[in-house]
Structure formats: C-alpha cells, structure tokens
N, CA, C and O of each residue as an XYZ file, in Angstrom:
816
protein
N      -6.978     18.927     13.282
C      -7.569     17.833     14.040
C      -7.398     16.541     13.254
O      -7.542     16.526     12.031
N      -7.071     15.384     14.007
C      -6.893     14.127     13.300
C      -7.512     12.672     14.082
O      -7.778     12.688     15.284
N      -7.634     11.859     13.521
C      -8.122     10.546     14.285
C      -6.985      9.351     14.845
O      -7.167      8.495     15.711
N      -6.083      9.552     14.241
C      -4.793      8.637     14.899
C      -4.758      7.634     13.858
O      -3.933      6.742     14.057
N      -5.784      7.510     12.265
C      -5.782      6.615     11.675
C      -4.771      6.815     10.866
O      -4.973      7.498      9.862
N      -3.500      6.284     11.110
C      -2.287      6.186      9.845
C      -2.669      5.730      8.011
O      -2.847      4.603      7.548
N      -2.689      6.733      7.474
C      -3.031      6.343      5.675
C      -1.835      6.384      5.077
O      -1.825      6.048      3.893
N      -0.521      6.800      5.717
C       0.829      6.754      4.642
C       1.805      5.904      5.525
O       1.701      5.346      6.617
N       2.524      6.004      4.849
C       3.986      6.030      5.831
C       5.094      7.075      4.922
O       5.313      7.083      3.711
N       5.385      7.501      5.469
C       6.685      8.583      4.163
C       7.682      8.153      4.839
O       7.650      7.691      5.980
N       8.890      8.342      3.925
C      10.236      8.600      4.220
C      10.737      9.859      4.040
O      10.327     10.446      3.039
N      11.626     10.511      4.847
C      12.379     11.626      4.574
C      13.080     11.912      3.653
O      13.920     11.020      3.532
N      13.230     12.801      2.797
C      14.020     12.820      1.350
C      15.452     13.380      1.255
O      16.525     13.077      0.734
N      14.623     14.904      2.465
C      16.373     15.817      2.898
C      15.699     16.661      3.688
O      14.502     16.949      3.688
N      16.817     17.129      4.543
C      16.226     18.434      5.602
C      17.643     19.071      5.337
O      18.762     18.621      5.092
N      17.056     20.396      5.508
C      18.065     21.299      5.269
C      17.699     22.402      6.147
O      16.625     22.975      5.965
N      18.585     22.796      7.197
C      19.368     23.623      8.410
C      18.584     25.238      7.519
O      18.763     25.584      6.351
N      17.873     25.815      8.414
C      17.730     27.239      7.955
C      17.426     27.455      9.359
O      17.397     26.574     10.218
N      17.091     29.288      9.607
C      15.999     29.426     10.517
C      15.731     28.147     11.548
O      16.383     27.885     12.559
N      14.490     27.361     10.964
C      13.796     26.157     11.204
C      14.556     24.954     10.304
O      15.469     25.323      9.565
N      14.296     23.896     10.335
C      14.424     22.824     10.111
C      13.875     22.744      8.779
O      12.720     22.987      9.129
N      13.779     22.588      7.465
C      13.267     22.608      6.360
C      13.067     21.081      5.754
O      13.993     20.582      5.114
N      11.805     20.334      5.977
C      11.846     18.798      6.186
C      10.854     18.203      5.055
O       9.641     18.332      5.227
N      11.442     17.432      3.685
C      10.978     16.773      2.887
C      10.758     15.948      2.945
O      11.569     15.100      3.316
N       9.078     15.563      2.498
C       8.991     13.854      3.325
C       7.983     12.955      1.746
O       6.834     13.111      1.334
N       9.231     11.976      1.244
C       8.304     11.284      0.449
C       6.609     10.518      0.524
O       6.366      9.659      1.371
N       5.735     10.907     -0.313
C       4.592     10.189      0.124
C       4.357      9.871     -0.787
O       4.800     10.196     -1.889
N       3.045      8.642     -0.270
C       2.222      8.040     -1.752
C       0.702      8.723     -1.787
O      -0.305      8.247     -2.313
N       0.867     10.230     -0.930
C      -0.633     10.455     -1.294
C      -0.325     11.165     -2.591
O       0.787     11.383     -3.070
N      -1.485     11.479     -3.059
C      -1.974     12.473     -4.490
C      -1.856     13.761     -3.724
O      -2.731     14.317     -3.061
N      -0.385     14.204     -3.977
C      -0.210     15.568     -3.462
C      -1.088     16.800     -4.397
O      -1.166     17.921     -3.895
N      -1.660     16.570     -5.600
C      -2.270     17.558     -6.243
C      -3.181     18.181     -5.628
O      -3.502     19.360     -5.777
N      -3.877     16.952     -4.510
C      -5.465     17.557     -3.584
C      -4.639     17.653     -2.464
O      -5.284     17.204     -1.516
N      -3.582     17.998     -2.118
C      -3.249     19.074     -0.692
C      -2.822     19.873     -1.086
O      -1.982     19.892     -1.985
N      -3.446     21.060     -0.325
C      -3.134     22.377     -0.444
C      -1.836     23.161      0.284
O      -1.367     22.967      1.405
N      -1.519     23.895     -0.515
C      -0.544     24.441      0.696
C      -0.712     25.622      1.944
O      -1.119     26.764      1.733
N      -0.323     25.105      3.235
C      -0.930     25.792      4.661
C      -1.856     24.591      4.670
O      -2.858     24.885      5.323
N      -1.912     23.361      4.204
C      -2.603     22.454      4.731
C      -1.874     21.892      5.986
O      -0.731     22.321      6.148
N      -2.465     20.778      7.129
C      -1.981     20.265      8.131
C      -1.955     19.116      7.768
O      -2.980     18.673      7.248
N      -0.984     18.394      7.891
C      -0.637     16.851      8.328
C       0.519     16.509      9.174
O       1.697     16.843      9.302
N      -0.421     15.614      9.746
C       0.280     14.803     10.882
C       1.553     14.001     10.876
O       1.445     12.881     10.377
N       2.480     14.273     11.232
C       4.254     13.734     10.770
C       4.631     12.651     12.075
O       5.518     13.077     12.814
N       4.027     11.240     12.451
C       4.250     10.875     13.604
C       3.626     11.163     14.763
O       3.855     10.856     15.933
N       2.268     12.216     13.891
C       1.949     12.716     15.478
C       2.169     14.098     15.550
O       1.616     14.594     16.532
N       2.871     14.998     14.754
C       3.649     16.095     14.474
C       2.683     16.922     13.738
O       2.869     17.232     12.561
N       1.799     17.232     14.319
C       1.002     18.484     13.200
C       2.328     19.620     12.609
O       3.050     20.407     13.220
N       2.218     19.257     11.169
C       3.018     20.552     10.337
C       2.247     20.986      9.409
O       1.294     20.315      9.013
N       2.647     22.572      8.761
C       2.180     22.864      7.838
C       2.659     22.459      6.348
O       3.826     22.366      5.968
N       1.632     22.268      5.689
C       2.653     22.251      4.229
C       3.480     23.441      3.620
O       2.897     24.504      3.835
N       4.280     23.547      3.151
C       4.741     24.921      2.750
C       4.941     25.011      1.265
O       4.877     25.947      0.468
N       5.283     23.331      1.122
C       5.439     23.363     -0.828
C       5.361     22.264     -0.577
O       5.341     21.635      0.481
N       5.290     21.879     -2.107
C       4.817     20.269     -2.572
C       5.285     20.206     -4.185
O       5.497     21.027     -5.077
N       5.326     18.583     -4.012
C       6.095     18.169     -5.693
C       5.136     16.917     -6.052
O       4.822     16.212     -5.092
N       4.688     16.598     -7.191
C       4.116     15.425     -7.791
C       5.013     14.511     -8.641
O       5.826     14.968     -9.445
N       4.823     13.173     -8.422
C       5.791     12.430     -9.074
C       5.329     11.717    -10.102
O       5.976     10.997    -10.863
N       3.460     12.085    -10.094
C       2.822     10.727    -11.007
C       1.847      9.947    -10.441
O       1.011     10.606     -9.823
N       1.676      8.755    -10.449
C       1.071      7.993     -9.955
C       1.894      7.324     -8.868
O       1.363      6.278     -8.494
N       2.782      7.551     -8.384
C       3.330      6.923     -7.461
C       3.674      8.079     -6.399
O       4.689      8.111     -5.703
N       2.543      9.105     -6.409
C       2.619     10.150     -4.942
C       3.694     11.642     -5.424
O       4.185     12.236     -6.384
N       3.600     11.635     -4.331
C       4.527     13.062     -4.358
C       6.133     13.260     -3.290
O       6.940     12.454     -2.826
N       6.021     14.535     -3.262
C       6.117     14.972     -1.566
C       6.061     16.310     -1.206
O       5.993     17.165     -2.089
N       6.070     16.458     -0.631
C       5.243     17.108      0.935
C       6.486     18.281      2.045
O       6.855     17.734      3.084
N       6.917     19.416      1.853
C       7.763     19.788      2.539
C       7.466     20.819      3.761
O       6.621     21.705      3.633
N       7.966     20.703      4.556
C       7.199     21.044      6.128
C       8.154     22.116      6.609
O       9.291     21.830      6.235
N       8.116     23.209      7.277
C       9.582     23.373      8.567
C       8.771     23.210     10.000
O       7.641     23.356     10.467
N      10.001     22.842     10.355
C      10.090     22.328     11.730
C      10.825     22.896     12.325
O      12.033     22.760     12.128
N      10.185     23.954     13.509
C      10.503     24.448     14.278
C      11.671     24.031     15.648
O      12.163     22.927     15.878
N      11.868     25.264     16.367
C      13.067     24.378     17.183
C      12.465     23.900     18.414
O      12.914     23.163     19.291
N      11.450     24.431     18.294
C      10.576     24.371     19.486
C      10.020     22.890     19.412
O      10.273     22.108     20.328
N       9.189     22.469     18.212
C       9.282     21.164     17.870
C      10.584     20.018     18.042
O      10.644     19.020     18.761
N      11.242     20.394     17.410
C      12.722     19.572     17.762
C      12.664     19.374     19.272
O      12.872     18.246     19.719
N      12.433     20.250     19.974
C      12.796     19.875     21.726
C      11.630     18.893     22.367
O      11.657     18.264     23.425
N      10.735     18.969     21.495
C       9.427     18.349     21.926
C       9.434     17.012     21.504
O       8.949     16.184     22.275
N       9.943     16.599     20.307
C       9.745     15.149     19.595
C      10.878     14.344     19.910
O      11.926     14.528     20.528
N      10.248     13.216     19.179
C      11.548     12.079     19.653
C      12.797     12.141     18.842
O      12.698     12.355     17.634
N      14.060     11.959     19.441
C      15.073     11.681     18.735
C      15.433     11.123     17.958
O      15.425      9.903     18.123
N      16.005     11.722     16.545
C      16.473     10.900     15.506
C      15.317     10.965     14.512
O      15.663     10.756     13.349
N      14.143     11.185     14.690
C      12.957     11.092     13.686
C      13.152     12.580     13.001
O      12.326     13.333     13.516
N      13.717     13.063     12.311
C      13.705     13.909     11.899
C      15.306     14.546     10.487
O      15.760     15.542      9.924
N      15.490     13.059     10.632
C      16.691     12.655      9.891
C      16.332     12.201      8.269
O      15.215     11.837      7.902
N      17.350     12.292      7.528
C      16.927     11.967      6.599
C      16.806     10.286      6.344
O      17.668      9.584      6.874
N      16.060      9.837      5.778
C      15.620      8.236      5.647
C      14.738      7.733      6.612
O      14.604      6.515      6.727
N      14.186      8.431      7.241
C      13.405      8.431      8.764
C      12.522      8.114      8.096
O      12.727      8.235      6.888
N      10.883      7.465      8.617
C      10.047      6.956      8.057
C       9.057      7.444      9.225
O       9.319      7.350     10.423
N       7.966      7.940      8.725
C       6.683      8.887      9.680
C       5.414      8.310      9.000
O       5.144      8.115      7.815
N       4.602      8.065     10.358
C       3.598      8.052     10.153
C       2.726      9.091     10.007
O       2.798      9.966     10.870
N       1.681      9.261      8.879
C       1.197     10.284      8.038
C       0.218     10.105      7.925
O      -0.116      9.005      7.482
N      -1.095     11.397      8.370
C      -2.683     11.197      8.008
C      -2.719     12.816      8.199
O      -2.195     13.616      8.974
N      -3.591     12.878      7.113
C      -4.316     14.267      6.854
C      -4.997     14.553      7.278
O      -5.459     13.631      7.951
N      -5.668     15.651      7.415
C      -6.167     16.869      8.589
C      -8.012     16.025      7.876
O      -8.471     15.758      6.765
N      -8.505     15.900      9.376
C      -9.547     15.332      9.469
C     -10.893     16.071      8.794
O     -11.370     16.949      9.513
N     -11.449     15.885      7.747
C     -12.417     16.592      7.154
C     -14.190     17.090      7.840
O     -14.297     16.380      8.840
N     -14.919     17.567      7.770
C     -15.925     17.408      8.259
C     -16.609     16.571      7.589
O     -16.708     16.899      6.407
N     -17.270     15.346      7.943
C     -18.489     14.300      7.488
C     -17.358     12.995      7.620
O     -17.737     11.825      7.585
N     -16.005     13.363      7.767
C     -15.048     11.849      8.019
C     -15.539     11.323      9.062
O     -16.113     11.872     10.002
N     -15.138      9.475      8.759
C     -15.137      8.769      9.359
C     -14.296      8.769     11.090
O     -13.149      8.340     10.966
N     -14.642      9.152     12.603
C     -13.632      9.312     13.753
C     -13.687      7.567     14.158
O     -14.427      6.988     14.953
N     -12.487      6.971     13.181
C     -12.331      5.752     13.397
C     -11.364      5.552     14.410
O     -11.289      4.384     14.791
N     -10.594      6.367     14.962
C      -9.868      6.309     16.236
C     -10.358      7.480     17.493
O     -11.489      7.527     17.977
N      -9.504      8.146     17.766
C     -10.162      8.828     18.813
C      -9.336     10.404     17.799
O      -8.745     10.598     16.737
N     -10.002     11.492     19.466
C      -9.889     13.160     18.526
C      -8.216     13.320     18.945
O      -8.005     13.106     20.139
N      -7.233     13.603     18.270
C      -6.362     13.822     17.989
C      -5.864     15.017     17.566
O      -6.260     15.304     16.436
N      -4.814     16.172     18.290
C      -4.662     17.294     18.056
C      -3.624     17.600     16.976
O      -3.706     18.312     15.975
N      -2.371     16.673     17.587
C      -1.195     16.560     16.734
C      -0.130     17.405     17.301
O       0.805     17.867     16.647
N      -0.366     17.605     18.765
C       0.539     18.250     19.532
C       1.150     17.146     20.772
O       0.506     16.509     21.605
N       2.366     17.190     20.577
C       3.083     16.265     21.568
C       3.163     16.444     22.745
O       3.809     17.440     23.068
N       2.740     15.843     23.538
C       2.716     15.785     25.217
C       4.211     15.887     26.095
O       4.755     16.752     26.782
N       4.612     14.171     25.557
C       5.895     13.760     26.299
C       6.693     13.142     25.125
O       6.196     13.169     23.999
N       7.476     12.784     25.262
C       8.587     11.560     24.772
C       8.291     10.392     25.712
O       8.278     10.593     26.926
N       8.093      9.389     25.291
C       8.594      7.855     25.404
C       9.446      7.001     25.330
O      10.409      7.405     24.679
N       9.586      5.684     25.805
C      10.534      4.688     25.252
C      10.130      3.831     25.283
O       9.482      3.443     26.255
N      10.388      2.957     23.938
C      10.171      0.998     24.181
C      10.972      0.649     24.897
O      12.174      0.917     24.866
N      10.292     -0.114     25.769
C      11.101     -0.816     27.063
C      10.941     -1.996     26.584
O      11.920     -2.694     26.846
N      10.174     -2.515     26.019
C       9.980     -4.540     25.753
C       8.811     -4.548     24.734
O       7.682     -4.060     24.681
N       9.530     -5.257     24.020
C       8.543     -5.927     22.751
C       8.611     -7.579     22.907
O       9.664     -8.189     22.724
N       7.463     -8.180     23.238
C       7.083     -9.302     23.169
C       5.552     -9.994     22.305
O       4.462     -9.424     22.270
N       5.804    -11.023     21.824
C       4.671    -11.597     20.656
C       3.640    -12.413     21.821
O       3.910    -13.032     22.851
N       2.625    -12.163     21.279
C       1.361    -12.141     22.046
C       0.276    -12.924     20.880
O      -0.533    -12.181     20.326
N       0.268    -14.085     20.597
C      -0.784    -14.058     19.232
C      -0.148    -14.037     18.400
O       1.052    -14.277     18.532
N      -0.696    -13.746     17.220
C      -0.234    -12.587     16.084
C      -0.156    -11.424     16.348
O       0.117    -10.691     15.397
N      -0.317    -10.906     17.445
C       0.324     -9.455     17.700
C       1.513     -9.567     18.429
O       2.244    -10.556     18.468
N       1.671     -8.474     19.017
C       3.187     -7.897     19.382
C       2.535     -6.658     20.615
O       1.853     -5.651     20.423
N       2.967     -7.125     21.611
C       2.785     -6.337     23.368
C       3.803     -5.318     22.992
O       4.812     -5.651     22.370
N       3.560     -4.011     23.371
C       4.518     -3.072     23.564
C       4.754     -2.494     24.935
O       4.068     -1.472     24.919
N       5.159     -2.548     25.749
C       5.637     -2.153     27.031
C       6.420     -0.370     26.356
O       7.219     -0.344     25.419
N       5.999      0.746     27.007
C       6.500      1.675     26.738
C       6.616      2.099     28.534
O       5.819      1.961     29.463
N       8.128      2.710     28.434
C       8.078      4.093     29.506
C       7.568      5.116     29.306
O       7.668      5.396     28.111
N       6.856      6.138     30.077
C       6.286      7.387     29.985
C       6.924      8.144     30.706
O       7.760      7.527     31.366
N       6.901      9.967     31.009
C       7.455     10.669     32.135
C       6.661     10.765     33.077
O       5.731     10.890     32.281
N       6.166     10.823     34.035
C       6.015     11.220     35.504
C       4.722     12.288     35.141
O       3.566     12.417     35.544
N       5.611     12.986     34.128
C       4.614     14.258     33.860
C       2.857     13.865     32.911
O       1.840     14.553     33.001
N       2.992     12.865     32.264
C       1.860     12.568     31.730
C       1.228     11.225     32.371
O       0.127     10.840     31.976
N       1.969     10.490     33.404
C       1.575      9.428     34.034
C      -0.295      9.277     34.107
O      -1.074      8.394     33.751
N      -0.460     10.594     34.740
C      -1.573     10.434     35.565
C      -2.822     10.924     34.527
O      -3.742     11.538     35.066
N      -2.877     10.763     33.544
C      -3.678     11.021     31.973
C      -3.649      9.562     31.610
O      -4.746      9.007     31.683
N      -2.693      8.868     31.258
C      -2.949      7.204     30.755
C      -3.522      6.366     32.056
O      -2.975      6.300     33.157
N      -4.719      5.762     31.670
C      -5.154      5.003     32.097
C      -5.987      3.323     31.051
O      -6.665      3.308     30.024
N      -5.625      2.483     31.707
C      -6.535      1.182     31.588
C      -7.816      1.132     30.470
O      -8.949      1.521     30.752
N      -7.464      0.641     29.293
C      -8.898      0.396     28.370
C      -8.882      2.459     27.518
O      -9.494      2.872     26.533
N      -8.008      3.144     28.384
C      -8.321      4.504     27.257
C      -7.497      4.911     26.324
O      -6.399      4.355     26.349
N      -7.649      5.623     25.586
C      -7.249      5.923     24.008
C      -5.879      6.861     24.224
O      -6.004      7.829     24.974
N      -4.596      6.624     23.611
C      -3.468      7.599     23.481
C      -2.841      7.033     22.127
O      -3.040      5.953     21.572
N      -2.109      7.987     21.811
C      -1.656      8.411     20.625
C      -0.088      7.905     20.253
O       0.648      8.836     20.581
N       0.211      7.491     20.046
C       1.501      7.308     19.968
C       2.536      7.116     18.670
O       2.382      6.042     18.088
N       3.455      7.902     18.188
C       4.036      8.536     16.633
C       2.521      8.954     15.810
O       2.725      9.000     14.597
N       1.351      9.205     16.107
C       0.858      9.695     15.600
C      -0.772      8.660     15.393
O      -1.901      8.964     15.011
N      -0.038      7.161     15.946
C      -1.194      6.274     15.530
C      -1.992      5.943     16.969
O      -1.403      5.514     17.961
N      -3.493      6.225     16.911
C      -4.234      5.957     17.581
C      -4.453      4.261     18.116
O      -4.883      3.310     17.463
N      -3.878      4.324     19.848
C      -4.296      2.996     20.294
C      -4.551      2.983     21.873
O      -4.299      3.942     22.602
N      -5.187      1.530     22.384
C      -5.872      1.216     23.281
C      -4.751      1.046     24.488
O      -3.823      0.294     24.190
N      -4.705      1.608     25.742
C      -3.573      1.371     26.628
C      -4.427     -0.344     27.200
O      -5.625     -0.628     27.233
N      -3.444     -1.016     27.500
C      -3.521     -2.349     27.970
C      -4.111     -2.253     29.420
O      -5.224     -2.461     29.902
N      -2.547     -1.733     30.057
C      -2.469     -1.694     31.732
C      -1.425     -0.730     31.567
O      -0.906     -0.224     30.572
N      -1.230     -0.596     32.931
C      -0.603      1.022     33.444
C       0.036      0.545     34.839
O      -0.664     -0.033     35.670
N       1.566      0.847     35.087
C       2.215      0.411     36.414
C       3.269      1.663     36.553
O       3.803      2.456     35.778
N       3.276      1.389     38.053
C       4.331      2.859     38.546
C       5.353      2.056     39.750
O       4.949      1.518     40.780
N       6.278      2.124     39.441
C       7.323      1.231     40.373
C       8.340      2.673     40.742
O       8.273      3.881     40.516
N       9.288      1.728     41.442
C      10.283      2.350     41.968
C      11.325      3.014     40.265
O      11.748      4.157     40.085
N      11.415      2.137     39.574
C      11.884      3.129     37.939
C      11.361      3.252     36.863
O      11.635      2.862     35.728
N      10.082      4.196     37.579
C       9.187      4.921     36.535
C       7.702      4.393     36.585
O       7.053      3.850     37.479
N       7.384      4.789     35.176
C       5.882      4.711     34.770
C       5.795      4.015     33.572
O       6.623      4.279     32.699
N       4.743      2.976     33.323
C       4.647      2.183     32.400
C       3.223      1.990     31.706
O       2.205      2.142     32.382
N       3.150      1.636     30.274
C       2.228      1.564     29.999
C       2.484      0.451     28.851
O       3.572      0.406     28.277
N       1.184     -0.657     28.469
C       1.749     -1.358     27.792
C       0.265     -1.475     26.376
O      -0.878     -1.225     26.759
N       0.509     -1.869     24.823
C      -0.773     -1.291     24.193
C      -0.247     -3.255     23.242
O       0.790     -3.896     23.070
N      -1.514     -3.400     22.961
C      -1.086     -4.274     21.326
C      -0.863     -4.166     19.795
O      -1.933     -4.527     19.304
N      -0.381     -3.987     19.238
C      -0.327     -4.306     18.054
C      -0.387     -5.187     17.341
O       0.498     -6.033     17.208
N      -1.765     -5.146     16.567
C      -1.970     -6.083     15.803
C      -1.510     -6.048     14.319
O      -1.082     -5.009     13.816
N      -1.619     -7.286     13.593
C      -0.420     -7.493     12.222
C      -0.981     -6.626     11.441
O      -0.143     -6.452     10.556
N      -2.347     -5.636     11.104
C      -2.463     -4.806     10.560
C      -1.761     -3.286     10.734
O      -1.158     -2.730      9.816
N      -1.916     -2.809     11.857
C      -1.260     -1.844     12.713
C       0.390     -1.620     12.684
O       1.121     -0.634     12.587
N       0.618     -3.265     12.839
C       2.486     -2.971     12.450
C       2.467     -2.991     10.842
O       3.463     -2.420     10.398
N       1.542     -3.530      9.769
C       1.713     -3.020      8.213
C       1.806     -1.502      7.867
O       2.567     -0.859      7.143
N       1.093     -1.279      8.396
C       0.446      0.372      8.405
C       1.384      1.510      9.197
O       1.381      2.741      9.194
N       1.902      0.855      9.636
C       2.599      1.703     10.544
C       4.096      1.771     10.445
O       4.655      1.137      9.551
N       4.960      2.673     11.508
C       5.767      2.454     12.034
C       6.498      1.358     12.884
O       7.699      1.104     12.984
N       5.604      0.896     13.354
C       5.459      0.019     14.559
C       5.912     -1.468     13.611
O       6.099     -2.332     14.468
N       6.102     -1.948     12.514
C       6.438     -2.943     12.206
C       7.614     -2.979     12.126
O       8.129     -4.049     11.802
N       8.499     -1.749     12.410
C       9.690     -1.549     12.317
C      10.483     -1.572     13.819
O      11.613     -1.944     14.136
N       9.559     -1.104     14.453
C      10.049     -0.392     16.036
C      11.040     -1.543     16.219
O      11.155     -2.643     15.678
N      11.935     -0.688     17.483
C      12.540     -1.439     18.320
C      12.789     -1.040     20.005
O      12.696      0.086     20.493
N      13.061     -2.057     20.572
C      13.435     -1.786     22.133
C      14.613     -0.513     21.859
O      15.631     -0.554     21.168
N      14.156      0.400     22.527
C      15.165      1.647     22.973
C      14.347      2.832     22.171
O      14.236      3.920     22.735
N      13.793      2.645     20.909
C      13.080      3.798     20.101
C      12.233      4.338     21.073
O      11.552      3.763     21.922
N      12.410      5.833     20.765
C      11.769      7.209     21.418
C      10.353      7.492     20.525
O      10.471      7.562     19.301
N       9.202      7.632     21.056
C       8.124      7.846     20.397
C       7.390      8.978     20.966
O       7.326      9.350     22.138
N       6.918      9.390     20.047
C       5.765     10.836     20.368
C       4.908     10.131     21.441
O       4.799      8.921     21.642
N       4.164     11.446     22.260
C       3.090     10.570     23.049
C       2.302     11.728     23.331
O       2.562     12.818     23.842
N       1.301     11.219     22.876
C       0.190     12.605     22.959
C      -1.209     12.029     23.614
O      -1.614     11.036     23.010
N      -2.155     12.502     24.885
C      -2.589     11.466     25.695
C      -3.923     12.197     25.306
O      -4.120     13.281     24.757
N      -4.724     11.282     25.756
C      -6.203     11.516     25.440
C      -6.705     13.413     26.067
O      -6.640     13.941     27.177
N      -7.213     13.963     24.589
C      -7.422     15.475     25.160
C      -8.757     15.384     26.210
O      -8.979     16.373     26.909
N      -9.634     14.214     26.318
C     -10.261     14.260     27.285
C     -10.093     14.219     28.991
O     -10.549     14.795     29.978
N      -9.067     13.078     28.629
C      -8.159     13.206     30.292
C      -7.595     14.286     30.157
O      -7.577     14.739     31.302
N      -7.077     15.063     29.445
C      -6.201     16.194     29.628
C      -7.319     17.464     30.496
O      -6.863     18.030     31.489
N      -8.744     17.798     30.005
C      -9.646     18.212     31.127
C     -10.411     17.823     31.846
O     -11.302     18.538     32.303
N     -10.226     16.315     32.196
C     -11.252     15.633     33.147
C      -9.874     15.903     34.374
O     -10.110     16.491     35.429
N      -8.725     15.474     34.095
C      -7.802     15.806     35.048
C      -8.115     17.143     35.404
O      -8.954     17.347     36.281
N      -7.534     18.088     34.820
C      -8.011     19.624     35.223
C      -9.288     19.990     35.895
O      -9.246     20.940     36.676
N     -10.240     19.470     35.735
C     -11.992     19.928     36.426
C     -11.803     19.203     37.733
O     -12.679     19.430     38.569
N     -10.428     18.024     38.228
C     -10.497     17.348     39.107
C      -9.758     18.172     40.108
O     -10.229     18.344     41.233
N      -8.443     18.766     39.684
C      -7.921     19.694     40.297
C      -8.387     20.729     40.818
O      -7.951     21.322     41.804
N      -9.604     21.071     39.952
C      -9.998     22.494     41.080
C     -11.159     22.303     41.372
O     -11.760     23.351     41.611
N     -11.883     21.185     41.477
C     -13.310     20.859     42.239
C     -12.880     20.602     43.491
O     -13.688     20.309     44.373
C-alpha cells in the first residue's frame, strides 16, 4: 500500500533478459533499512525487492524482476536502461496518508496530449482508454507514474477521453513530470474508491 507521495526519483542501472525482466534501479534511499521481499513503488509499479547494494552516503540500489505480465500492463519504454521512476516505499502503519490510498497496480496506459504553463505550474491534458473513463472524475484523486494528483476536468469527444491535472513547481522537482513530454505513455491507476463505488452502482 502507498500514498502517491514520490520520495526518490531512480534511474535504471541495467536490466537483464531472464525468465522475467531483471531491473536495477539507482536510488538515494538508505538501502540498509529495506529489506528484501520489501515493496516499492517503480512509477506506480509495485515490485518486490529481490537484492540490494549500498554505495555510502549517496544511496544504493534496489533490484526488482519484472514480470511479463507487468511489461504488457505499463507504459512503454520505462523500463529501459537510463529510464528515471518515480519511487516511494511501502506505506508504514502510523505514516503520514498525505495523498490518497494507493495500491501500485496499473489500471490503463495513458498519453500526454498537451502540456501548457498555467502560473508557475504546468496543465497536463492526458488521454485515457474508454476502459477507465468512467472512474476519473472532476476534483478526485488518480495516480499517475506512481504520483498522487487532483483531476482538473474530464471530456469525452468524438477522439476519446480526456483528463487534465496541474503540476505545480514542486511536483515537477520531485518528480518525473519535470521531465515529461507531449507523446509520453504514463501508468494510470484510478481511485480504488471509484473502482467500488462504480461496482455497488452496477448491481444496485
């Protein structure tokens, strides 16, 4: 379980083809206090740890496999080496739920459709599929590479489904998102509450 609050950013070090996907991801946490069969969040990507390396005071890293089943589920290209993931550890009991409850299981794939400056922030216009449309709504909480944020507004036209969130200049530091660009594919994992308020609606 996680809150959507991004504490790292890693880069990928190497993945190497087995079985599964075998995926090294540089960090600046104190890998000494994660355990291994611990969970952290890779973008949004609940993985297990499987091994780990310390570098010092300047972090560790962190090595995961990644299933193929995963691969079909996440966004393209994030899983490369030099790739950069947003990263938060498995939510403790007595932590702070400074974003919303977060599973770390991917819904859909996305796309940036339009990035425009708003303020000091930055509007993100994303496409969604059809299939999670009807879960995002106006003012509620979804997930996106892993970081917890507020949907703006929500539109359904003749090509497609849209949803649009802000980012503010902290959020793109912290994140992925200071990097993004128009065309990038992002995790999208939608509020687990709409996920059974929808369902109790269906069969009432």
């Amino acid at each position: 379980m996680f809150t959507g609050i991004i504490t790292d950013i890693g880069t990928i070090a190497s993945v190497e083809a087995r079985g599964d996907l075998r995926v090294t991801v540089q960090t600046a946490y104190d890998t000494a206090g994660i355990a291994i069969g611990a969970s952290v969040a890779n973008s949004g990507v609940c993985l297990t740890v499987v091994s780990k390396a310390a570098t010092g005071s300047s972090g560790g890293s962190l090595t995961f496999d990644v299933s193929a089943e995963t691969l079909r589920c996440t966004a393209a290209g994030m899983w490369q080496p030099g790739a950069r993931l947003n990263l938060e550890r498995a939510l403790k009991v007595g932590d702070e739920l400074g974003g919303h409850i977060v599973t770390g299981h991917v819904d859909a794939v996305g796309q940036i459709a339009a990035i425009t400056a708003e303020g000091d922030s930055k509007r993100f216009t994303f496409q969604m599929p059809a299939s999670v449309a009807p879960y995002v709504a106006p003012k509620g909480s979804i997930c996106l590479n892993g970081a917890s944020l507020t949907v703006n507004d929500v539109s359904d036209d003749d090509l497609g489904h849209w949803f649009t969130v802000n980012i503010i200049p902290h959020t793109a530091e912290w994140t992925t998102f200071g990097t993004a660009a128009v065309g990038d594919e992002v995790n999208i994992e939608i509020d687990v509450l709409a996920r059974y308020l929808f369902r109790m609606k269906q069969l009432a």
